[in-house]
TIVORO-741403 format. One record per residue: x, y, z of N, C-alpha, C in turn. Coordinates in steps of 0.02 Angstrom, whole numbers, plus 50000, padded with zeros to 5 digits. Example, Ala and Ser with C-alpha at 12.3 -4.5 7.8 and 13.67 -1.06 7.14 Angstrom:
2
506604971650390506154977550390506604983550390506424988850354506844994750357506455000250394
This chain:
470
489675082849266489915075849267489975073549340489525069949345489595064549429490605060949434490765063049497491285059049488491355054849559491465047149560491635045649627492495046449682492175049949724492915051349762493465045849797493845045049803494125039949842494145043949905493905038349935493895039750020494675040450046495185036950028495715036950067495995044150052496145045850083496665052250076497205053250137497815058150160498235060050177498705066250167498895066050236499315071450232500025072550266500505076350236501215077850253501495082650304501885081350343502275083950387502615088250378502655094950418503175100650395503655102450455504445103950436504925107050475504695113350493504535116750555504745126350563505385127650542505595126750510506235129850505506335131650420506775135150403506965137850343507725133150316507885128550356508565125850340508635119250371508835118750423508965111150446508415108350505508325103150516507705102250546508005099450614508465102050644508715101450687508395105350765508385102950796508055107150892508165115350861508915115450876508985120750886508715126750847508435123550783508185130750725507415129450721507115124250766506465125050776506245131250833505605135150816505435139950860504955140050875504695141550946503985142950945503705147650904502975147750884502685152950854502705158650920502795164950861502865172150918501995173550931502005178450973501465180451000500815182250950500185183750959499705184250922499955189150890499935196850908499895201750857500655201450816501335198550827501815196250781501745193050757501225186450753501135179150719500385182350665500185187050689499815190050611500185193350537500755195150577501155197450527501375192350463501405185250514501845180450473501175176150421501625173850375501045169750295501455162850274501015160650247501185153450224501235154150165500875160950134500915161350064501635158750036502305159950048502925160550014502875151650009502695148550029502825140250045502295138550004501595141250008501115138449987501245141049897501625146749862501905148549788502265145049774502675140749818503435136949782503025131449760502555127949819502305119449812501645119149753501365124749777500575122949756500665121649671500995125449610501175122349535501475115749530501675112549550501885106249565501305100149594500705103449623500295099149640499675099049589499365095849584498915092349500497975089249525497845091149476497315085749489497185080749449497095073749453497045067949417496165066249411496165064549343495375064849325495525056249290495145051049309495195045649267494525044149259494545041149186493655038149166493845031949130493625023849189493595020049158492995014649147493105008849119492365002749108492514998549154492214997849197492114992849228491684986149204491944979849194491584975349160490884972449234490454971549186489784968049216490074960649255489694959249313489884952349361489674947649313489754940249323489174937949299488504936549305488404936649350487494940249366487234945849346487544950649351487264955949287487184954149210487824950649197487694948349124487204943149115486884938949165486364932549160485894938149140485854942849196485134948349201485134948749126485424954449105485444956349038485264953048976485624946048980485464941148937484824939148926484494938149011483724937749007483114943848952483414951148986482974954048968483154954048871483774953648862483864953748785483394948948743483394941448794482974937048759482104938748739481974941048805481384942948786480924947548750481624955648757481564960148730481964965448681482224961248658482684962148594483334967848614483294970248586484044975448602483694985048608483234983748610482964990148608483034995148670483144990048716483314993748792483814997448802484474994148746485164998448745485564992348800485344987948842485864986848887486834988248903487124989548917487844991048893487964981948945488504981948927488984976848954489484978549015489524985049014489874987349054489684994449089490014996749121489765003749159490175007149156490435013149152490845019649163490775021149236491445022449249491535023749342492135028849323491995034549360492505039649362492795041249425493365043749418493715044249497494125050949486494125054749550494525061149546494845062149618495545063449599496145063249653496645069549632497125068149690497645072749672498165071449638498875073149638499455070349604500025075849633500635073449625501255077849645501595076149593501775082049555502335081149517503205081049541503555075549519504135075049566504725077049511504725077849444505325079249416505075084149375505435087249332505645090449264505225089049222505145082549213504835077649159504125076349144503915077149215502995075249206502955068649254503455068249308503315061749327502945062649381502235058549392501735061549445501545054849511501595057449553501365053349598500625053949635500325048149612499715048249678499495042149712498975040749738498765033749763498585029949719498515023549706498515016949686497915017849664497335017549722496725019149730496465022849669496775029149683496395035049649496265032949567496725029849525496775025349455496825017849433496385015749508496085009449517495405010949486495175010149417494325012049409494325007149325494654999749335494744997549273495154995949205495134992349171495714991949112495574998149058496255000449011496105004048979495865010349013495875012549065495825020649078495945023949070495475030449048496035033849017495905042449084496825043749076496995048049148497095055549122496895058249133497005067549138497295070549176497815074849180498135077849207498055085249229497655088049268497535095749258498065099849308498455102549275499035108049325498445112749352498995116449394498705123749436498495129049382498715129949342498625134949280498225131949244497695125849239497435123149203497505119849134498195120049119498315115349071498315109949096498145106248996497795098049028498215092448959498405088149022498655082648976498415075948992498475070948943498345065048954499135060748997498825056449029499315053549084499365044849069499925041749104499855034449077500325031249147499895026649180500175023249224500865020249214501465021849217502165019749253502175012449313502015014949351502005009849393501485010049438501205002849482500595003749516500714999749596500815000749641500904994449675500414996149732499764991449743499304993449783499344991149853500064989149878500084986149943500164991749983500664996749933501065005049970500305010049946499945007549908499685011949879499775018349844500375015949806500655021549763500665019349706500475024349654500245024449587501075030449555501395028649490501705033349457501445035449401501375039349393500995040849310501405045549275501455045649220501795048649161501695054849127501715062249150501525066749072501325064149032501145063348988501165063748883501365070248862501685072648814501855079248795502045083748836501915089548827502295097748904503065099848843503235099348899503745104748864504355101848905504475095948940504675094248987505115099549023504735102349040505045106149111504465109749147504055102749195503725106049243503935109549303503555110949338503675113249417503525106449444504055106049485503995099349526504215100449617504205094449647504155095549718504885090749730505365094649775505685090149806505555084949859505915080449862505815076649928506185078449989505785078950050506085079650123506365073050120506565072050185506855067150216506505066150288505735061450270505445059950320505575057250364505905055750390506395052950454506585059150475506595065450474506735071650513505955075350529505585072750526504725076650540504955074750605504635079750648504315080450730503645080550741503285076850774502845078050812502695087750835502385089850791502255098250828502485102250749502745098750700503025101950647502545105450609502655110050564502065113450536502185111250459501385110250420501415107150372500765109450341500865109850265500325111250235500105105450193499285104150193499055100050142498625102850081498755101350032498735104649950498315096849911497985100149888497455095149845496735097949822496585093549790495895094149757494885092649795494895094249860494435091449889493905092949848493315087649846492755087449824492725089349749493385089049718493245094549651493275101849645493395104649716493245111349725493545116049669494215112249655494835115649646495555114649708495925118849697496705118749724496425120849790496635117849837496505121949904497145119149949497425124349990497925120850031497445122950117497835118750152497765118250210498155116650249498145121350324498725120050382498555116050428499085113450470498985110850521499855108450534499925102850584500325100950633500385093050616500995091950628501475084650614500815081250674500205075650693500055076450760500255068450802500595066250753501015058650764501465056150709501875052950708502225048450670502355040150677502435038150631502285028850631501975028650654501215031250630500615024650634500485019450584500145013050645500345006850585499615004150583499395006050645498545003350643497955006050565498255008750528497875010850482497765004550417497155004650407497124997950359497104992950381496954987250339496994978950356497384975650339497854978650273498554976150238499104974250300499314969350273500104965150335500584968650284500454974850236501144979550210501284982350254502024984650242502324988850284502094995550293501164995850300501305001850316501175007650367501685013250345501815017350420501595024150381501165026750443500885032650409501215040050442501045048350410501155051250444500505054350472500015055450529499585059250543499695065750546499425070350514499125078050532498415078550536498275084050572497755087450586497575094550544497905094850500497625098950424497185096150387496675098650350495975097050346496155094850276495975087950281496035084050203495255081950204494995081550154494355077250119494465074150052493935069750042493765064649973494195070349923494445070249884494775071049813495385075049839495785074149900496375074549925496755069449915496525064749891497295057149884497415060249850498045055949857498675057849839499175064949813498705070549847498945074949842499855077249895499785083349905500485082949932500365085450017500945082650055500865086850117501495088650116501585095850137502065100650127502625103150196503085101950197503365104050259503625113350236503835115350292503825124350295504525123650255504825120050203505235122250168504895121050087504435118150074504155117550014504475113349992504495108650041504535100850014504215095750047504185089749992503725086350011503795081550043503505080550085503515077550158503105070350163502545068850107502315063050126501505064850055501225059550038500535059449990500055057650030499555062150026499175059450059498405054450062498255050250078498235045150081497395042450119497345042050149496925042850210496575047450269496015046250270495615051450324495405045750363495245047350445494845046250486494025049450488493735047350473493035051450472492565045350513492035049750532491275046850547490775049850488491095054250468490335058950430490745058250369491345056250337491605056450255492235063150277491955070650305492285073150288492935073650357493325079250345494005082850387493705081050456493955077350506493995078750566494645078850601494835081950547495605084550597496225076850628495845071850579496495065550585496625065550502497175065750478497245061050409498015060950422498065053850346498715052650372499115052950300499585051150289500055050850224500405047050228500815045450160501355039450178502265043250176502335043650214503075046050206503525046350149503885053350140503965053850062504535048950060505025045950101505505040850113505275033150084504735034050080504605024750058504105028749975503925035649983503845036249898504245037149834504925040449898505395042049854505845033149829505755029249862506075021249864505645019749793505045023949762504545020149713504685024749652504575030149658505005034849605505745032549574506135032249640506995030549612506805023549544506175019349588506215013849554505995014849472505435019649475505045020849405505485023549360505925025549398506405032849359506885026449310507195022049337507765017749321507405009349305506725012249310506495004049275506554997749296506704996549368506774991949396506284991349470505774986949479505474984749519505644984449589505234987749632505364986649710505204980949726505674979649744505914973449783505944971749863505614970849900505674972749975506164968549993506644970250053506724963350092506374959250112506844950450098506614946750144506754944350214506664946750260506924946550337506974939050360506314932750317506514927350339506084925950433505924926750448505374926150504504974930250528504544926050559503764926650562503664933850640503534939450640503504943450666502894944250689502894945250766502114946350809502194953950858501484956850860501804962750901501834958850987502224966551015502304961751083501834965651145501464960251167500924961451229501374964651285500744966251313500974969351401501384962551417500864957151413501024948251464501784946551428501864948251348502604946451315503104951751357502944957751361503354961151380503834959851439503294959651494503444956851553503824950951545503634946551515503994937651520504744940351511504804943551423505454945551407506114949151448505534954051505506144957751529506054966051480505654967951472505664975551440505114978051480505154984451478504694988651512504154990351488503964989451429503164993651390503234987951341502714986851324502614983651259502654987051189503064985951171503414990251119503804984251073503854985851012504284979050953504274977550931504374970850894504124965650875504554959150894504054954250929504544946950933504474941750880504934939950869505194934050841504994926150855504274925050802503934919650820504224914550774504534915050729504704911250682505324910650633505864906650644506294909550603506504902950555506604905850464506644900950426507294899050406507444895350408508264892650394508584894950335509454895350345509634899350300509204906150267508644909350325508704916150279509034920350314508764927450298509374931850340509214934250399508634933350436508704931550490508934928150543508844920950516509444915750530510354917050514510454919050475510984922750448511284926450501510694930750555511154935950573510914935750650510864927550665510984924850723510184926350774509784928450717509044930050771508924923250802508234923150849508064919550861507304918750912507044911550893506244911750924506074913651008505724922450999505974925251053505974931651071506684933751027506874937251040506354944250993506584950251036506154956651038506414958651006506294964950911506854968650907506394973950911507124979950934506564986150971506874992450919507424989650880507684995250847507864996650780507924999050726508214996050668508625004150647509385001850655509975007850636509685013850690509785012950749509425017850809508695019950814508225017250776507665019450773507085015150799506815017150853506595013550869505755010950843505685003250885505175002750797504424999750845503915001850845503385000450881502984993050872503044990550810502814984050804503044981350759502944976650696503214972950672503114977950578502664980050588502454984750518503034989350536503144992150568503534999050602504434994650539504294989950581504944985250574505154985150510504674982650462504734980350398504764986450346504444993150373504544998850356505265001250333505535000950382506315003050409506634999250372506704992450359507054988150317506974991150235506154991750222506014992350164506304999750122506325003350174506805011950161507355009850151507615003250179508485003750165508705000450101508214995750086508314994750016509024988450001508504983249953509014978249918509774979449927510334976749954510954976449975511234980150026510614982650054511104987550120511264981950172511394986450222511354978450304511114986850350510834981850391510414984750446510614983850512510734987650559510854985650631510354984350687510294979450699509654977650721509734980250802509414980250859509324978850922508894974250928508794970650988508444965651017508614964851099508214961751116508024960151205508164950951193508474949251223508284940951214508444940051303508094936751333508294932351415508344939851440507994945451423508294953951482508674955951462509164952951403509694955951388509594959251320510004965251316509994970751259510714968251201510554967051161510874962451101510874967451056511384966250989511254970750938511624964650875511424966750809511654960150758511634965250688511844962650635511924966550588511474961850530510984963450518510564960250459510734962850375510734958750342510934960650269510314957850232510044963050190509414964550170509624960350105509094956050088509194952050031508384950749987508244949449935507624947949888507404940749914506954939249938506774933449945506844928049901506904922049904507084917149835506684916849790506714915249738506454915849672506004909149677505374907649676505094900649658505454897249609505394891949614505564887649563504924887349509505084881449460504454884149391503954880749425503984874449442503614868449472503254872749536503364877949562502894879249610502674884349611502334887849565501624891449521501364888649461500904886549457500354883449397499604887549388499774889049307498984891349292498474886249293498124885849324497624879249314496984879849276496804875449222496214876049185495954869849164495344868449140495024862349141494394861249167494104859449170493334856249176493514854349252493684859649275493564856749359493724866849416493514865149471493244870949509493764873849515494364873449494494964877249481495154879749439494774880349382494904882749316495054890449290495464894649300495524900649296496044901249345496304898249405496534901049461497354898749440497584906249462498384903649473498624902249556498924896749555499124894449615499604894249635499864895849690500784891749716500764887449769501354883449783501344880749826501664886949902501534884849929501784891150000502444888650021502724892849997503564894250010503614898950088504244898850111504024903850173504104911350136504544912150093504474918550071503834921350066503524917250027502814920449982502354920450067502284913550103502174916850178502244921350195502654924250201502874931950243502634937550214502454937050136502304941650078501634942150103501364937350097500534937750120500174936750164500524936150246500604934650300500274930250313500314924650279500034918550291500514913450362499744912050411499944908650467500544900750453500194897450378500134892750357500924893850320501444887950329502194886150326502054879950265501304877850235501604872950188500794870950169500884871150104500064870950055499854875549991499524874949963499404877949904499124883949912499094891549893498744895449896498494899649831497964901249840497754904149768498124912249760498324912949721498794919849697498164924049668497824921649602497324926449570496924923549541496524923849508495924921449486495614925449412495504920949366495324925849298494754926849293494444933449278493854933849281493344930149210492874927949241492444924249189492504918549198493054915149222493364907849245492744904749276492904897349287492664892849334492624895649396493274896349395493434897649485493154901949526493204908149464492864914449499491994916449501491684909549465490964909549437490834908149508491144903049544491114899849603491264902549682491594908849673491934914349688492584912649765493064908749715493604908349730494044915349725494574915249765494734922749765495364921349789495954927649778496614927249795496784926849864497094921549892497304921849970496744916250016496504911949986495924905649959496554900849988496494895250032497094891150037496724884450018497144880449976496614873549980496744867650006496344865550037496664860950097496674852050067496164853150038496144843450015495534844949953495714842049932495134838649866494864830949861494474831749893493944823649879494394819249935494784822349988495124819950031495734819150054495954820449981496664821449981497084828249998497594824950049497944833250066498164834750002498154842950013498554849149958499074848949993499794847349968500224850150004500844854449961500834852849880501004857649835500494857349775500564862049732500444864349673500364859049623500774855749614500844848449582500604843249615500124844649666499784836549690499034840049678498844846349698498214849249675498124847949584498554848649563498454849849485498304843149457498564835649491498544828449475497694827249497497534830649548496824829849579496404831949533496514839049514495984841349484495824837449409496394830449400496384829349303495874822949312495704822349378495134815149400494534817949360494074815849333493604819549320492934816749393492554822049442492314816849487491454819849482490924816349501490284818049482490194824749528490564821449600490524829249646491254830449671491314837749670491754840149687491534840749791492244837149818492254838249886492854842449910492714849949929493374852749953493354855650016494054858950028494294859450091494604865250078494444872650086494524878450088494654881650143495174886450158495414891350211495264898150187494884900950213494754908450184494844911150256495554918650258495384919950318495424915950395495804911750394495904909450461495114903450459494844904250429494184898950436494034893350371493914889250417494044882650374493134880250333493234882050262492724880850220492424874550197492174868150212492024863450157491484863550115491594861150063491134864250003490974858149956490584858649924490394852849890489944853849823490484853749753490454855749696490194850849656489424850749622489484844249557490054845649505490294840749483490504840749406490554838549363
């Protein structure tokens, strides 16, 4: 059976130590002929039954240009060809089991392959169960999936407390490369909070090691030297596909924030911080009064949120969140997002040279009102698309530059919209001339019936005009 791999993969950070991950009980490795003596085996028996391989086989539906194709050759040549409507796409990843129960974690990605998929579960001992998506959220890229049946009482993996990894820590990565089977692999903590990975404005912060991950390593586990888990992994750096000694993971601290959530049935919720966050240049640095460019400044702040709340302002640098210091604005939103709906946060900041500190209280961004999301349908180039008007919340959500206008949320497939290939994060600027400036003035536009459609599209920072018959 052909299976396609997901490229992203990652890996987890490990303590030297047998107990607290403190200076003092870290050690150097001893000399060659004493450091032959020593094995990873005892770490690599506790973790490796707890780590899984995930097998999914789903349909992917035909574009509509495939289905024109098809239609053609049906006309001419009856059904004898077999055409299908759809295609089978298979995907093979890892998984971590985190409780008792069968509750499994992997990437988003890895059981991204279609509706109706159906997921396999293969343990280390090769028993095999069917699995069922829990929760999915593809911004963190974490997927929860479910046992079916067992005996509920697997082997499962605890969580570290990724906020104690070092730079130099020793760590094993455990997964499924290429299909091979179970394979673990060593290596070294070889950075923490990186944010440059990806194109997502999510919060996210990765952990790098230099333990050899490849294709059918998502979401497997990275292991710190107590046989716990330290982070899923996630991502490789490659030129050639495979191990060159970079991959990264997502810290088990923002997986464990997605589990607590699956476990108790209630949705992650990020904070809303309420302004517009830029990283800060050498030229910002300098102006501000700080020494390295390091932060994030404060380009934007929206009234009454809790930024405003907790006295920020357009400007100012924050360099820290509860002593930790935070490298850019992802770093930032990270740290908030670990602390979770009702905590408060102690911020630092630089404002005029001066070193400031404020107490932020982490809150859900406001709820839209009904009037500003509309499904739109009808005999016009919007037909399929759900829209909102741009609130600053939903701004900040989707890091949109833009403080006020309609933006497209999603798009149904088969629709108008998407025949035309309108797409989520699509801003629309005017119709036949008229500004968009909410949801309810686009929706009055589109009930004109007009011979041509004249629009005004933002895709991406670049301004589209387009010109639709109808």
């Amino acid at each position: 059976m052909r299976h396609s791999y997901s490229c992203w993969l990652v890996v987890v950070l490990a303590v030297l130590t047998v107990g607290s991950a403190a200076d003092a009980q870290r050690r150097v490795p001893p000399p060659n002929r004493e450091a032959a003596l020593f094995s990873f085996a005892p770490v690599a028996k506790k973790a490796a039954p707890a780590v899984v391989n995930v097998y999914v086989r789903g349909r992917i539906q035909q574009s509509p240009s495939q289905l024109a194709e098809e239609q053609f050759f049906r006309r001419f040549f009856g059904d004898r060809f077999g055409l299908p409507q759809d295609r089978v796409q298979n995907s093979l990843g890892s998984g971590v089991i985190v409780n008792s129960d069968g509750l499994v974690v992997t990437n988003s990605h890895v059981v991204k392959v279609g509706g109706n998929a159906e997921i396999k579960i293969v343990l280390s001992d090769k028993r095999e169960f069917d699995a069922r998506v829990v929760m999915q959220d593809e911004k963190a890229d974490i997927a929860i999936l479910k046992i079916e049946g067992g005996d509920g009482r697997f082997n499962f993996l605890e969580f570290a407390d990724s906020d104690d990894l070092e730079v130099g820590d020793l760590v094993l990565a455990i997964g499924n490369p290429f299909g091979v089977g179970q394979t673990v692999t060593q290596g070294i903590v070889s950075a923490l909070a990186r944010t440059e990975i990806g194109q997502s404005s999510e919060a996210q912060v990765f952990i790098q090691t230099d333990a050899a991950i490849n294709p059918g390593n998502s979401g497997g586990a990275l292991v710190d030297m107590n046989g716990r888990l330290a982070g899923i992994n996630t991502a490789i750096y490659s030129q050639s596909g495979g191990s060159q000694g970079i991959g990264f993971a997502i810290p088990s601290n923002l997986v464990k924030l997605f589990v607590d959530s699956a476990i108790t049935g209630r949705k992650v919720t990020r904070p809303w911080l309420g302004a517009k966050l830029e990283p800060v240049t050498r030229d910002i640095a300098s102006a501000v009064g700080i020494d390295r460019p390091t932060g994030a400044i404060v380009a934007r702040v929206t009234p009454r949120s809790a930024a405003a709340e907790a006295g920020l302002q357009v400007g100012d640098v924050i360099t820290s969140v509860d002593g930790t210091a935070v490298d850019d604005p992802r770093a930032l939103i990270y740290r908030l997002t670990t602390r979770g709906i009702g905590a408060k946060a102690k911020i630092d900041f630089v404002r005029k040279g001066r070193l400031m500190s404020t107490q932020l209280a982490l809150l859900a961004a406001p709820e839209p009102g009904k009037n500003d999301v509309r499904n739109l349908s009808g005999t016009h180039p919007f037909d399929g698309a759900r829209a909102s008007t741009i609130l600053p919340a939903l701004a900040d959500e989707l890091g949109l530059d833009e403080d006020q206008g309609v933006v497209i949320l999603s798009v149904r497939p088969g629709s108008i919209a998407a025949n035309l290939g309108f797409a989520a994060g699509d801003i629309v600027v005017s119709v036949n001339g008229q500004p968009i400036d909410t949801v309810a003035t686009l929706e009055t536009q589109v009930r004109q019936k007009q011979a041509v459609w004249q629009l005004e599209v933002k895709r991406q920072g670049q301004l589209l005009t387009l010109q639709i018959r109808g």
